[in-house]
N, C-alpha and C positions, 0 to 999 in steps of 0.2 A: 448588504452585499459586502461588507466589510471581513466578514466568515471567506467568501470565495475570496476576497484580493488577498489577507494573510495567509493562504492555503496555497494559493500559486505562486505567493512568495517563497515560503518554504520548500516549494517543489522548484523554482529554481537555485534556490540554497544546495539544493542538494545534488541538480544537475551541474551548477557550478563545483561544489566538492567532491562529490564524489563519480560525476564522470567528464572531468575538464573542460568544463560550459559547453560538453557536448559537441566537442572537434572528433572528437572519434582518436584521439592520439593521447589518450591515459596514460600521464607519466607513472612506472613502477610505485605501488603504493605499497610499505610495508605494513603487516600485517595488524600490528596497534594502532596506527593512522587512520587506516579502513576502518578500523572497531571506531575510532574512538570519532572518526567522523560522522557515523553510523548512529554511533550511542548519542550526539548532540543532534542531529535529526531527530529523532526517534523522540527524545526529551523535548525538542521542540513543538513536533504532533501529538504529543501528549498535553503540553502546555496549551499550544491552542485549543486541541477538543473539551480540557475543563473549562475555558474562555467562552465556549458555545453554549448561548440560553439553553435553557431544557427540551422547548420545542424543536431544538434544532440538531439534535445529538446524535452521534453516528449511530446509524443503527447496525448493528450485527446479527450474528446466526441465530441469536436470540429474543430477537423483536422481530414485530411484526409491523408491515404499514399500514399505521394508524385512517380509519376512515372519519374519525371527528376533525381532523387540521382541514383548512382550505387548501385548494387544487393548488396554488402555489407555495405553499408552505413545503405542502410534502413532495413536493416537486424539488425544490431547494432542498430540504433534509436530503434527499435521495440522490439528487447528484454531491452537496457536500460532503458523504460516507464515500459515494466511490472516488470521489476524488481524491480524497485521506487516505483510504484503501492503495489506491494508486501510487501515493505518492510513498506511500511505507511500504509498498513493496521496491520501488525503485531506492528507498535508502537501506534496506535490508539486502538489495540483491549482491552489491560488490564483496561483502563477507561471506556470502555464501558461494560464488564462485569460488573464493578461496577453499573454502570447505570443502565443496564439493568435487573438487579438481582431484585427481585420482595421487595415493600418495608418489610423492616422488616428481612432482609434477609443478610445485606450489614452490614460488620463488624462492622460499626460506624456508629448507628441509632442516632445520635446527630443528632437534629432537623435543624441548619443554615449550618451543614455539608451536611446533603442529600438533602435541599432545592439547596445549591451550586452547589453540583452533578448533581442534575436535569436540571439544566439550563443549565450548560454547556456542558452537556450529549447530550443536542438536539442539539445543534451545534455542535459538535464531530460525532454521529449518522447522520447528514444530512451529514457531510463531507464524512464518508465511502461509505454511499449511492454514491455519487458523484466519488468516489473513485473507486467504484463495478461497476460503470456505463462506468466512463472511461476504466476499465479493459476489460470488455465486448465491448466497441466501436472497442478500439482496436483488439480485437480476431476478431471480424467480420469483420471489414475491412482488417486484417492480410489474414484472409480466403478466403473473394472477390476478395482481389489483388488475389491470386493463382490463381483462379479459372477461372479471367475473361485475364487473361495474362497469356504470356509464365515464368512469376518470380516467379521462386519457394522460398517464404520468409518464408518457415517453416525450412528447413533446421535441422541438430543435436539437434536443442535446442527446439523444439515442445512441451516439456513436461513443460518448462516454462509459455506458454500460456494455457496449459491445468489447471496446477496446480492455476493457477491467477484466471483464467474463476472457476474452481472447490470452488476456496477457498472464492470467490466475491458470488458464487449461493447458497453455505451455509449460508454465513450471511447475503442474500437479502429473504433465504425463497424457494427460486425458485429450489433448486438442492432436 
């Protein structure tokens, strides 16, 4: 379980950084801060997911859940993806706010600052896409295993996958 306690560490690193340990009173963040807070999250979840044995590797849009691991193994893998999921979406989201804020709008209307924004924004915005996408592979095949087998992989922690699925269909449009 060392996997989950480094993961909700990070995820309070990042509610710590980048949304004010979560008082709801976000001091103005200039726009390289937000990046660059983002960009050391992000180097973080990456750092931890090479850290994870192979049996226990996030899976994405591109895996499948495996039916050789035991019912708690792949139970563990499946909440430790959404949970990474989760938690990269909440370090990506403060950059894309700014991004996505209509021009004219964005603290710092300096002209090579929001040109910068722009650009990195669409590459940031296509990663969450990718991000909402995997979140969703996941739930569904979470779901299909149940469904088409006697493995019941929802277990006490269901509201996990809801909350991912929930919080992925807001920011694709779709919820």
């Amino acid at each position: 379980m060392t996997s989950a306690r480094s993961i909700a560490h990070i995820a309070g690193e990042v509610v710590e950084k980048l949304y004010d340990q979560n008082l709801g009173t976000r001091p103005y963040q200039s726009m390289s801060e937000a990046h660059d807070h983002m960009s050391r999250m992000c180097w973080r979840l990456a750092k931890w997911q090479d850290d994870l044995p192979a049996y226990l590797r996030v899976l994405t849009s591109h895996d499948a859940i495996e039916a050789g691991q035991t019912l708690e193994t792949t139970r563990l893998r499946v909440l430790l993806s959404l949970r990474y999921f989760g938690v990269r979406i909440l370090a990506l989201r403060p950059v894309l706010v700014q991004f996505l804020d209509p021009p004219g709008t964005t603290a710092s209307p300096i002209e090579h600052q929001s040109r910068w924004l722009r650009s990195s924004g669409a590459v940031l915005l296509a990663d969450l896409v990718q991000t909402s996408s995997d979140v969703l592979h996941v739930s569904k095949g979470l779901l299909m295993t149940a469904r088409n087998s006697n493995r019941n992989l929802l277990g006490a922690w269901w509201f996990s996958c809801y909350y991912s699925e929930c919080y992925c269909q807001c920011w694709c449009g779709c919820g």
